[in-house]
VEXKE-300911 format. One record per residue (C-alpha): residue number from 1; residue in three letters; chain; x, y, z. Coordinates in nm, 3 decimals, padded with zeros to 5 digits. Example, Ala and Ser with C-alpha at 12.3 -4.5 7.8 and 13.67 -1.06 7.14 Angstrom:
i:1 | aa:ALA | ch:A | u:01.230 | v:-00.450 | w:00.780;
i:2 | aa:SER | ch:A | u:01.367 | v:-00.106 | w:00.714;
***
This chain:
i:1 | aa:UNK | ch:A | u:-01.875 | v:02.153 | w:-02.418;
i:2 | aa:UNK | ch:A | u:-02.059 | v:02.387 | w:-02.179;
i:3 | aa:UNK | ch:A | u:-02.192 | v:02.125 | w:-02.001;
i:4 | aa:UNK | ch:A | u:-01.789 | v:01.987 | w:-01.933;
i:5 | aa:UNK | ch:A | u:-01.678 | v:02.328 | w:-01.813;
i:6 | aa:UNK | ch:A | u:-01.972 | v:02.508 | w:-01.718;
i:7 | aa:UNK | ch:A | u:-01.915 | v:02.410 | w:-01.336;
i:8 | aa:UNK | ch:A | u:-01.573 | v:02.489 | w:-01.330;
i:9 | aa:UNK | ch:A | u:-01.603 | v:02.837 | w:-01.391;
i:10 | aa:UNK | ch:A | u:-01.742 | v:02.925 | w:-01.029;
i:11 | aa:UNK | ch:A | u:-01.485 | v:03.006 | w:-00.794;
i:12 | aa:UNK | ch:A | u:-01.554 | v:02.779 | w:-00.560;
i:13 | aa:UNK | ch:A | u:-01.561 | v:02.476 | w:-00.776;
i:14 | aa:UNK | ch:A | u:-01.225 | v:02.601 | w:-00.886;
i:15 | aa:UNK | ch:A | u:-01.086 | v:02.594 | w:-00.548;
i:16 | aa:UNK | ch:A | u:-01.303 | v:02.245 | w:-00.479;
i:17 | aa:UNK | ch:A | u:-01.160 | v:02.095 | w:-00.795;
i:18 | aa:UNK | ch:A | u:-00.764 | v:02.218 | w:-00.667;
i:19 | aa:UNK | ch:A | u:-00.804 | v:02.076 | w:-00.317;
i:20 | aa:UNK | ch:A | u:-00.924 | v:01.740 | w:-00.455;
i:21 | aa:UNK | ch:A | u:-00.604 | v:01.728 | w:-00.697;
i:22 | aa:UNK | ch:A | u:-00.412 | v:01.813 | w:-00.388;
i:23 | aa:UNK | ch:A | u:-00.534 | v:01.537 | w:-00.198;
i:24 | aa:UNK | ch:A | u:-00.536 | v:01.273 | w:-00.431;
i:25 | aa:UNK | ch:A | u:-00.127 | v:01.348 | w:-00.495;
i:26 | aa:UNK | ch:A | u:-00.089 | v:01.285 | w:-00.122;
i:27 | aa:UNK | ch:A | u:-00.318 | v:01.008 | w:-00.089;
i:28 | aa:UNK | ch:A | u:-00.193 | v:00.855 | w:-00.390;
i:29 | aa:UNK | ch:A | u:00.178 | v:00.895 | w:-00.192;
i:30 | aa:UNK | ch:A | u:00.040 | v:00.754 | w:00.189;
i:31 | aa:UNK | ch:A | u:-00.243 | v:00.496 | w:-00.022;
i:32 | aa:UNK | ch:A | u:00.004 | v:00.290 | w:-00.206;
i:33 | aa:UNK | ch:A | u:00.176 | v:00.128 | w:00.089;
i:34 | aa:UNK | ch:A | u:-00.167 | v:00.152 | w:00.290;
i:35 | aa:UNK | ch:A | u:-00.275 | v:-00.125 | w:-00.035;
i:36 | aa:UNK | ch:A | u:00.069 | v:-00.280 | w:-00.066;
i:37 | aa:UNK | ch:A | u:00.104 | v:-00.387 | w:00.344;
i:38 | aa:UNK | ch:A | u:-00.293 | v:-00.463 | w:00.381;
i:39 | aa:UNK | ch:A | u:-00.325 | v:-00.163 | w:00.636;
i:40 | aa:UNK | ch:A | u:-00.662 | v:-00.070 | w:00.484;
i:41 | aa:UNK | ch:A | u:-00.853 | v:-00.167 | w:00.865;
i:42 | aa:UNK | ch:A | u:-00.565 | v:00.069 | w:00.988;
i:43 | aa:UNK | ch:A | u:-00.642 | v:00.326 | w:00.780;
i:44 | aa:UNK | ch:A | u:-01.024 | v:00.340 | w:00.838;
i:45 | aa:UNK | ch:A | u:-00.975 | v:00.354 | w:01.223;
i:46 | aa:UNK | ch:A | u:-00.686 | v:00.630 | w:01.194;
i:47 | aa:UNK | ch:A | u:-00.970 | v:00.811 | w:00.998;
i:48 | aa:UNK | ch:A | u:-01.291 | v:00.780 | w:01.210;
i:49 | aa:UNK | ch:A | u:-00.992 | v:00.780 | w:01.552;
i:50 | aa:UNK | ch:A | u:-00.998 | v:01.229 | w:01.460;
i:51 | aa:UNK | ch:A | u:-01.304 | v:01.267 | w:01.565;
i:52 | aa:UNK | ch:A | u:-01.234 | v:01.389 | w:01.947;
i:53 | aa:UNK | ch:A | u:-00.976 | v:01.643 | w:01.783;
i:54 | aa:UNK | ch:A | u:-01.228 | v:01.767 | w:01.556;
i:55 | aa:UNK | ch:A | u:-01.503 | v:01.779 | w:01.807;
i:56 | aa:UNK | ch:A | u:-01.273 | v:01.959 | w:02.077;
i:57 | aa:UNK | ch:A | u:-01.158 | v:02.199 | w:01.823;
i:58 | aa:UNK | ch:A | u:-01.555 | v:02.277 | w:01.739;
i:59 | aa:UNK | ch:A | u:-01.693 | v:02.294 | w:02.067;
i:60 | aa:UNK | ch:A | u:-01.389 | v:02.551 | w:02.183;
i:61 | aa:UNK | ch:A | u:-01.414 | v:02.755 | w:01.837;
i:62 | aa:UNK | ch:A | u:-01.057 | v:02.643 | w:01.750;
i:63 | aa:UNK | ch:A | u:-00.893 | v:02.523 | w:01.400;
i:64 | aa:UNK | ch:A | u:-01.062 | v:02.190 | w:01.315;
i:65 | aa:UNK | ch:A | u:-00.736 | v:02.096 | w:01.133;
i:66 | aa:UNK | ch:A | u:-00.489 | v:02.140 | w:01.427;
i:67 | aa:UNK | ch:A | u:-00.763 | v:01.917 | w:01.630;
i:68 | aa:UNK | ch:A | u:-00.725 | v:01.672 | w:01.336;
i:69 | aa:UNK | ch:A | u:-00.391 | v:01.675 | w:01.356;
i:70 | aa:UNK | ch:A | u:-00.354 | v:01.668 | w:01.730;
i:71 | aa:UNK | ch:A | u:-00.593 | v:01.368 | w:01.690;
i:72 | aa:UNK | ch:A | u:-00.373 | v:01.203 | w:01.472;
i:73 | aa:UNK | ch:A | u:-00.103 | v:01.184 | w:01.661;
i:74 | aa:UNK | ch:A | u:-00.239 | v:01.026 | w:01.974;
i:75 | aa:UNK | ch:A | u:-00.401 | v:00.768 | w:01.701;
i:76 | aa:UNK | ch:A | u:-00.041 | v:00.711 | w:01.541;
i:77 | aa:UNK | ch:A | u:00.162 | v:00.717 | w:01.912;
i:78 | aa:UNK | ch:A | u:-00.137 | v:00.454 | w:02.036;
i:79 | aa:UNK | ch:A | u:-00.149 | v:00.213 | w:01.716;
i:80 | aa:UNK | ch:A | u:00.253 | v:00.226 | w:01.753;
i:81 | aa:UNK | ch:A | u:00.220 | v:00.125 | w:02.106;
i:82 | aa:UNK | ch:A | u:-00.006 | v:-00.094 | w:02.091;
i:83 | aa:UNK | ch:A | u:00.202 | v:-00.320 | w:01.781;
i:84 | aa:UNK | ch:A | u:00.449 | v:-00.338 | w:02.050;
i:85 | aa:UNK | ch:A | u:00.284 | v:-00.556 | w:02.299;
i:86 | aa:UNK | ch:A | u:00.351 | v:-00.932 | w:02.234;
i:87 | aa:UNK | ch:A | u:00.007 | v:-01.054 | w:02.399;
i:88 | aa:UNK | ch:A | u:-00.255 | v:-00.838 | w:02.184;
i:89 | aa:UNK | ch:A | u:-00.276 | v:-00.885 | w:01.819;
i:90 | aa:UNK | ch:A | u:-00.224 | v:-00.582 | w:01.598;
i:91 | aa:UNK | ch:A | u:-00.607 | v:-00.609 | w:01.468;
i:92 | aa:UNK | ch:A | u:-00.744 | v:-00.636 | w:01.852;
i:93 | aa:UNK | ch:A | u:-00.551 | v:-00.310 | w:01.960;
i:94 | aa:UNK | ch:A | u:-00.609 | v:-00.105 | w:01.663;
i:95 | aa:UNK | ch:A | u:-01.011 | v:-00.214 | w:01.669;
i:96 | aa:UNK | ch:A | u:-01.011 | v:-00.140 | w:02.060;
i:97 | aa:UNK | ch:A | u:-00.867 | v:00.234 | w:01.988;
i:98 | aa:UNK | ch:A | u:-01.087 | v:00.306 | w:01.742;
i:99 | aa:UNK | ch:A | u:-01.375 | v:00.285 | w:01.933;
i:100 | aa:UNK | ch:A | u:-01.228 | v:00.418 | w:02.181;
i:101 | aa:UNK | ch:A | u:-01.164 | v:00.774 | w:02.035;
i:102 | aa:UNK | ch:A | u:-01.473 | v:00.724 | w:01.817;
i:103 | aa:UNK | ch:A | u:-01.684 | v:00.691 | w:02.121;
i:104 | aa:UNK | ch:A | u:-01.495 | v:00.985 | w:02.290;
i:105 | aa:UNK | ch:A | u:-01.543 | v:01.184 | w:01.952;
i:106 | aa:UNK | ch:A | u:-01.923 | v:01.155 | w:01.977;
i:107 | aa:UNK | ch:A | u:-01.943 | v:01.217 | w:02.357;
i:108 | aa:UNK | ch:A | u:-01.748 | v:01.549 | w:02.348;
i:109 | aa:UNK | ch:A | u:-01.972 | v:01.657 | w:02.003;
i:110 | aa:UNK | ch:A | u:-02.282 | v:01.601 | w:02.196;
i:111 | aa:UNK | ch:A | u:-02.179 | v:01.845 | w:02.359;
i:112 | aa:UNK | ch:A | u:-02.200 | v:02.076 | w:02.104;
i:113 | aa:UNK | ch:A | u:-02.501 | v:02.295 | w:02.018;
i:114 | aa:UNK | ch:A | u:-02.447 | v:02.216 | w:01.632;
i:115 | aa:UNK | ch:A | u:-02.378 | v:01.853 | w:01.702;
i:116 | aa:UNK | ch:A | u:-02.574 | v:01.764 | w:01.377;
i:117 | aa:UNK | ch:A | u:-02.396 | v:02.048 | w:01.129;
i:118 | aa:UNK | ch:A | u:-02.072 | v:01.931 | w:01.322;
i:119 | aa:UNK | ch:A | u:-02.100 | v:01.540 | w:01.263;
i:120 | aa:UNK | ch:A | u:-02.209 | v:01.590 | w:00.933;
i:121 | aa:UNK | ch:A | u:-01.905 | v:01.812 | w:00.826;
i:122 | aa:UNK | ch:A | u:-01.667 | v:01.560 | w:00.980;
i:123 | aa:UNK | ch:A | u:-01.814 | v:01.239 | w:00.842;
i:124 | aa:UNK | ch:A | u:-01.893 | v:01.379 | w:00.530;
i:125 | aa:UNK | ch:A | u:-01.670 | v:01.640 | w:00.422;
i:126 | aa:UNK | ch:A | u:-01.768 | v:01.966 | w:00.249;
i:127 | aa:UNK | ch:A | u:-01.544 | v:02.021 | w:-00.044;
i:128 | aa:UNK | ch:A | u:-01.680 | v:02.256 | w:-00.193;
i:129 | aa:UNK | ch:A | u:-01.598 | v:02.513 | w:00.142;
i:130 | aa:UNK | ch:A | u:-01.247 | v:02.463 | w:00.034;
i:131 | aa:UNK | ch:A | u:-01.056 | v:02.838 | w:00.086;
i:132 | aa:UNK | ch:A | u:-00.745 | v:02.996 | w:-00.054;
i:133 | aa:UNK | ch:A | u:-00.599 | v:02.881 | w:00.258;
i:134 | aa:UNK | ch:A | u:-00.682 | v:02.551 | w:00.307;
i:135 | aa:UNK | ch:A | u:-00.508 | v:02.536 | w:-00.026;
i:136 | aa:UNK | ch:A | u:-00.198 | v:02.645 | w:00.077;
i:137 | aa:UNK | ch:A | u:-00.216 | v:02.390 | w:00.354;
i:138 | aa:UNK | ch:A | u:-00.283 | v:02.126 | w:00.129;
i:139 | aa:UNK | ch:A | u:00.023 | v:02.208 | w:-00.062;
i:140 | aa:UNK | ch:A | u:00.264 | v:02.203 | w:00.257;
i:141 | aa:UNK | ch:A | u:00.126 | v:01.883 | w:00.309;
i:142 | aa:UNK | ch:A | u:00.186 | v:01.745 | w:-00.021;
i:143 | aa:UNK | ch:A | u:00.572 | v:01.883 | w:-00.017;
i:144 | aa:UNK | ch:A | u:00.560 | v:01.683 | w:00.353;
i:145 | aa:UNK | ch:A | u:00.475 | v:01.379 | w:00.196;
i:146 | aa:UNK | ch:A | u:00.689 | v:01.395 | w:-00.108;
i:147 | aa:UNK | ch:A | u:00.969 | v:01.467 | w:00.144;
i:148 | aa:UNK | ch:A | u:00.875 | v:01.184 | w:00.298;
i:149 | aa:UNK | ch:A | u:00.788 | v:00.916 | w:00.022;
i:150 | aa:UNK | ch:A | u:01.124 | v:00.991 | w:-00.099;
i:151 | aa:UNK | ch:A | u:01.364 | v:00.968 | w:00.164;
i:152 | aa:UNK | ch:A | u:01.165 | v:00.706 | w:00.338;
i:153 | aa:UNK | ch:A | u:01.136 | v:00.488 | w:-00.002;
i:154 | aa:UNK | ch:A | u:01.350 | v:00.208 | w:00.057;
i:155 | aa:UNK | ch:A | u:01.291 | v:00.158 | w:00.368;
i:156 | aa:UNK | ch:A | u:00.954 | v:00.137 | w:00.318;
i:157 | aa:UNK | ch:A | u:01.025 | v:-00.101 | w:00.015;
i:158 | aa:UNK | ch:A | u:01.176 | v:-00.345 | w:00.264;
i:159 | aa:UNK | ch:A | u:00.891 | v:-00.313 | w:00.551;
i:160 | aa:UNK | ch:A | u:00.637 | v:-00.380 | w:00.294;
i:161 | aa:UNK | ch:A | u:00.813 | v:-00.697 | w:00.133;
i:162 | aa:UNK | ch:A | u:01.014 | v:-00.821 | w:00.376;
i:163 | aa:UNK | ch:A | u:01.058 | v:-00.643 | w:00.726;
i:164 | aa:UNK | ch:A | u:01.326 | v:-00.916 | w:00.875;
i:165 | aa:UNK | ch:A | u:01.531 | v:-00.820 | w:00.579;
i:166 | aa:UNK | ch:A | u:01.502 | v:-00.420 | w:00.640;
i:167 | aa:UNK | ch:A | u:01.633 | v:-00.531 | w:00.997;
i:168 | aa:UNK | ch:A | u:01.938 | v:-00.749 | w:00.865;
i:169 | aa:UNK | ch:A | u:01.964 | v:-00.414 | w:00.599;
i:170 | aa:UNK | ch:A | u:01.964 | v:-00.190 | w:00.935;
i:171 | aa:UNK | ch:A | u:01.673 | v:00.000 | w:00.790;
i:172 | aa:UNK | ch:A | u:01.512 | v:00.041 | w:01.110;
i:173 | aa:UNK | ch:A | u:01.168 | v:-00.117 | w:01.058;
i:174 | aa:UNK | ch:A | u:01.015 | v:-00.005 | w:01.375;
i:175 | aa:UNK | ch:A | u:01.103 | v:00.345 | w:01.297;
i:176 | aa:UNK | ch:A | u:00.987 | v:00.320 | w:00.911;
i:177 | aa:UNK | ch:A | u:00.662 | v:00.189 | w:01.081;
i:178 | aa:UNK | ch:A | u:00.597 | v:00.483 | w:01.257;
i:179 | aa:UNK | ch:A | u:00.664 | v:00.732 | w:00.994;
i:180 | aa:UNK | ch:A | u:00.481 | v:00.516 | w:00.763;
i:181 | aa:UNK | ch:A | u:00.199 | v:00.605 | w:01.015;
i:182 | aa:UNK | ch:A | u:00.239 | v:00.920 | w:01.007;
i:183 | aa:UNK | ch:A | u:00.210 | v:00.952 | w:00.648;
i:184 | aa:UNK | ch:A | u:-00.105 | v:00.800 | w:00.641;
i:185 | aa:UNK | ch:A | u:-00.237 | v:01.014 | w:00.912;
i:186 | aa:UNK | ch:A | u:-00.105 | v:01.331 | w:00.737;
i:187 | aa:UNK | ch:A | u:-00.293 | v:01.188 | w:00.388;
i:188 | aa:UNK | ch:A | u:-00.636 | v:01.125 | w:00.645;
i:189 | aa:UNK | ch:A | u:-00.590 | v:01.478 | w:00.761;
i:190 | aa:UNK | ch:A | u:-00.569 | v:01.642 | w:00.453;
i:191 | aa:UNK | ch:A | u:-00.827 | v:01.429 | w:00.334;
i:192 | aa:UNK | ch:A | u:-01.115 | v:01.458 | w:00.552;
i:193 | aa:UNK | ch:A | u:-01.224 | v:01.816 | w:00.503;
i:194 | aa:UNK | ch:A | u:-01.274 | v:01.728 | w:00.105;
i:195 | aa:UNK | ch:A | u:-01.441 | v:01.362 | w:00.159;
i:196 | aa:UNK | ch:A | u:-01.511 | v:01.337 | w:00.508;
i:197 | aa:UNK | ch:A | u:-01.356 | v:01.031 | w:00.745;
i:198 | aa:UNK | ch:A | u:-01.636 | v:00.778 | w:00.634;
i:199 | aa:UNK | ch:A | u:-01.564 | v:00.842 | w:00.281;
i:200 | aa:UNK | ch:A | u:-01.187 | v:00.914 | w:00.280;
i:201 | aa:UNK | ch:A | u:-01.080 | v:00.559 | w:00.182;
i:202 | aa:UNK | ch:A | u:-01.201 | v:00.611 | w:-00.155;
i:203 | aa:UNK | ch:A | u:-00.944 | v:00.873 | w:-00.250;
i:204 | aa:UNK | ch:A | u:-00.674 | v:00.644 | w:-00.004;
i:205 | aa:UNK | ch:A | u:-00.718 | v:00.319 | w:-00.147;
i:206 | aa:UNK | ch:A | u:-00.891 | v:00.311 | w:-00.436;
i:207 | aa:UNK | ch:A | u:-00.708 | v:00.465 | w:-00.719;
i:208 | aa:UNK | ch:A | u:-00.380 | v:00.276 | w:-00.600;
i:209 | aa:UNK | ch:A | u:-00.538 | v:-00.073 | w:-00.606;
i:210 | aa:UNK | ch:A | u:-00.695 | v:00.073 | w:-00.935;
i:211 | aa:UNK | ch:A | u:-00.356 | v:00.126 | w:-01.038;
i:212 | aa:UNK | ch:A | u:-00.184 | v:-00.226 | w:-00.912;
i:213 | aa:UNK | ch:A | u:-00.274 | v:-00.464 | w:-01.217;
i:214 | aa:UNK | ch:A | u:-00.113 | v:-00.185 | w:-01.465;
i:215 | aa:UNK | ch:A | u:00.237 | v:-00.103 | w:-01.346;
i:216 | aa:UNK | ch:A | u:00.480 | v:-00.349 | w:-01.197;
i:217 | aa:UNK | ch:A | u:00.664 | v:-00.019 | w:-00.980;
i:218 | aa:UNK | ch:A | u:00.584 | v:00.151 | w:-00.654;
i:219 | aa:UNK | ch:A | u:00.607 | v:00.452 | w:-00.806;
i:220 | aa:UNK | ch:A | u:00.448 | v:00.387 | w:-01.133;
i:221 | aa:UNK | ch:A | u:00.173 | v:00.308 | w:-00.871;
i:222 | aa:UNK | ch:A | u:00.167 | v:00.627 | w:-00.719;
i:223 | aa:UNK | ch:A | u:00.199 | v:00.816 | w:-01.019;
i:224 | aa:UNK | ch:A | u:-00.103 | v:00.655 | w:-01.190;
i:225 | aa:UNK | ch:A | u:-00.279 | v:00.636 | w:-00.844;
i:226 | aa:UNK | ch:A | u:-00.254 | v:01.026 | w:-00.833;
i:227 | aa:UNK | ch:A | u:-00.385 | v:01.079 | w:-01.210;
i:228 | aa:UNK | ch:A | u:-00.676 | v:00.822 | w:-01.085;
i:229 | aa:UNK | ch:A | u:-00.769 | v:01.002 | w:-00.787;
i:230 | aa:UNK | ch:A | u:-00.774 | v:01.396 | w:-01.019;
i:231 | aa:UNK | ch:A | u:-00.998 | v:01.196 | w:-01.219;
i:232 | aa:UNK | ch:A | u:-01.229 | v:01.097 | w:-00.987;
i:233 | aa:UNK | ch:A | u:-01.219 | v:01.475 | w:-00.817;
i:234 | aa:UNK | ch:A | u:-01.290 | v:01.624 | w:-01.149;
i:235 | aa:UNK | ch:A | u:-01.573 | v:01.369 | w:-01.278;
i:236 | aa:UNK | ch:A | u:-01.716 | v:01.406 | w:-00.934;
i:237 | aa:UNK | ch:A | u:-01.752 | v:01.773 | w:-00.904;
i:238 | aa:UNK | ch:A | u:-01.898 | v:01.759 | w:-01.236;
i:239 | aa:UNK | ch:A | u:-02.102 | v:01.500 | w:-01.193;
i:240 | aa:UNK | ch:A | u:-02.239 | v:01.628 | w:-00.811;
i:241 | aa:UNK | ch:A | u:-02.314 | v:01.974 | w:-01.070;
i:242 | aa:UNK | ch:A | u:-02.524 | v:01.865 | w:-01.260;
i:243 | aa:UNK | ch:A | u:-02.677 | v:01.593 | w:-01.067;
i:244 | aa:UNK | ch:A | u:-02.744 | v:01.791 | w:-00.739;
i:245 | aa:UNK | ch:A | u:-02.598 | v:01.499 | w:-00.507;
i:246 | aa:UNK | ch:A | u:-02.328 | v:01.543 | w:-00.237;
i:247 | aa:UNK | ch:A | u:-01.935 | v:01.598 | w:-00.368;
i:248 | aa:UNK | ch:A | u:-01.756 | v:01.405 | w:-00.150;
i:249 | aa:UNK | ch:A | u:-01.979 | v:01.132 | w:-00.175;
i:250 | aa:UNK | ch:A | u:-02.002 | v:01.140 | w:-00.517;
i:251 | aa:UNK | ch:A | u:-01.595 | v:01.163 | w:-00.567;
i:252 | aa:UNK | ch:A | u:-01.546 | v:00.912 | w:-00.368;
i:253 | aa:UNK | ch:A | u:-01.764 | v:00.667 | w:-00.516;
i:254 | aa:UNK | ch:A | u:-01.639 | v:00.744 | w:-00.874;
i:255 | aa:UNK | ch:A | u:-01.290 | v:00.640 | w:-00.712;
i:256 | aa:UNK | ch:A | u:-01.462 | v:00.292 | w:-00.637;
i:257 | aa:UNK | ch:A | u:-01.585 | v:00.268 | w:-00.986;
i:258 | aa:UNK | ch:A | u:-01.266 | v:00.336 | w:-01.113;
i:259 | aa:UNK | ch:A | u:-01.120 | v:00.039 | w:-00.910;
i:260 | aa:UNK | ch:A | u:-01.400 | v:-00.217 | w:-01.039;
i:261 | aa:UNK | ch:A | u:-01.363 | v:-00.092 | w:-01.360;
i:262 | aa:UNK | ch:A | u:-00.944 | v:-00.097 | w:-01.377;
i:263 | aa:UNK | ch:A | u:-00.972 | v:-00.495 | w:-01.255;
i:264 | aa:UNK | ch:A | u:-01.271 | v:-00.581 | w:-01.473;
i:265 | aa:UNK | ch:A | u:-01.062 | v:-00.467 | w:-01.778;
i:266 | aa:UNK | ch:A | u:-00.758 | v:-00.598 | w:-01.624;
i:267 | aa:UNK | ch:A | u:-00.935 | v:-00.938 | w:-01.620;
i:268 | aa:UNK | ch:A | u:-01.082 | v:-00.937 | w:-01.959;
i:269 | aa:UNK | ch:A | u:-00.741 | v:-00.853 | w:-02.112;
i:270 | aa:UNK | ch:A | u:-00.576 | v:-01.134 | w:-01.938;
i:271 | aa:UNK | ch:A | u:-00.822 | v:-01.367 | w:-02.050;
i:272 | aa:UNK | ch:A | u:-00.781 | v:-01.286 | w:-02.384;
i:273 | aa:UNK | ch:A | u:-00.410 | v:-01.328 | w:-02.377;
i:274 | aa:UNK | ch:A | u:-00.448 | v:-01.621 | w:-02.189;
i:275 | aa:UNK | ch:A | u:-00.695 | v:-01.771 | w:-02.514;
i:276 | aa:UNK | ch:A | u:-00.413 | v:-01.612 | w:-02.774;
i:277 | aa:UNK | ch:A | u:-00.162 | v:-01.821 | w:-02.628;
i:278 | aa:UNK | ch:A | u:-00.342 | v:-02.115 | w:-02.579;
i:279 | aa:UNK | ch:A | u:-00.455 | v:-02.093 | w:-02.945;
i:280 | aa:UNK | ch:A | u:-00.092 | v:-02.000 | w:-03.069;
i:281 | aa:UNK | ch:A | u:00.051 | v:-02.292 | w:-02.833;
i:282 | aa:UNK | ch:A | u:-00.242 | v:-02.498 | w:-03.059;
i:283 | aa:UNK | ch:A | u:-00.099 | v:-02.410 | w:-03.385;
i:284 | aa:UNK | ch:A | u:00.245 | v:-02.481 | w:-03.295;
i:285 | aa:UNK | ch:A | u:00.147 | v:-02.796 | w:-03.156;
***
């Protein structure tokens, strides 16, 4: 039993193991629609796209999450932009501004005299730096993104099933677009400082396609996506305890695992109903 909650009686796994809860509520909330519309190439270039925030913010001693967020912004006003022009497919613009502010990113961090601690941080994540307020900041963002999630809902419903409908509806599906974005770049924000940007599509996308093949409603999604994600964030602090290997890393991949495992058993069960009713159709027969 010691060896279970031995590690969470330091502080700062405490506060490591509450920011990862945190974050996998409002990744769980921005993740599910990331899955449900295919946006999961969107999502990894909105992630590594905060790097010339972050960098900026370091090299001038300011708050790397207002560079993050700044970041975002010109990633979600730019992807938003760019969906708009008839000529360029979405996939072409969104690729060409990711490596666009990526490349910016690592120009203004060379610039830096920790350029190495910097990168590191960013791509990384250190979550077991997390302070009192960084938790408070995670919660504001997770009562954003409830806010959100729920007045947003149906039109999001409609964009991700059927956006000519949500037009016909008068649901706005440009404007649900962008505020979709900014959900996900307010999850990839919050995220980044517990898992890094490389790693951050673990806790985004993982536990909600974990989640797909055993509830049949968006928010049954989200809700099992979230207890997923906590799972994850407490195996993986335990496990980076014990084991001496990197948290973020190690949370993240646990997400993955979770995934394979959720669709291996997923498959196995449906096999074996599939050979129940084959021998029960047998029998009738």
């Amino acid at each position: 039993m010691e060896w279970l909650t031995g590690p969470f009686e330091v502080t700062f796994v405490q506060r490591a193991l509450w920011g990862g809860m945190l974050v996998s509520a409002i990744c769980a909330l921005a993740g599910t629609w990331v899955v449900l519309r295919g946006m999961a190439f969107l999502g990894d270039a909105m992630s590594h796209g905060l790097l010339p925030g972050v960098a900026l913010a370091a090299l001038f001693g300011g708050n790397l999450l207002v560079g993050a967020l700044l970041s975002a912004a010109v990633m979600t006003a730019g992807v938003t932009a760019l969906s708009r022009t008839p000529r360029l497919s979405q996939d072409t613009g969104i690729g060409l501004l990711f490596v666009g502010m990526l490349s910016l990113g690592v120009i203004v961090v060379s610039r830096s005299q920790s350029f190495a601690v910097d990168l590191t941080g960013f791509l990384f994540g250190d979550v077991l730096a997390v302070r009192e307020q960084d938790l408070v900041v995670l919660g504001g963002a997770l009562l954003l993104a409830l806010t959100v999630s729920f007045l947003g809902h149906r039109a999001f419903i409609a964009l991700a099933f059927d956006p000519r409908k949500a037009r016909t509806l008068g649901l706005r599906p440009r404007l649900a677009h962008g505020v979709l974005l900014g959900l996900l770049a307010l999850a990839i924000v919050a995220s980044f400082h517990i898992v890094g940007t490389l790693l951050v599509l673990g806790l985004l996308i993982a536990p909600p396609a974990a989640a797909l093949p055993w509830v049949r409603s968006v928010r049954g999604v989200m809700a099992l996506a979230a207890l997923l994600g906590v799972t994850a964030t407490f195996g993986g602090l335990l496990l980076s305890w014990h084991l001496s290997t990197a948290a973020g890393a190690t949370i993240s991949g646990l997400a993955v695992s979770l995934f394979f495992l959720s669709h291996l058993a997923s498959g196995l069960l449906h096999r074996r109903r599939a050979r129940l009713l084959g021998g029960h159709v047998t029998t009738t027969t």
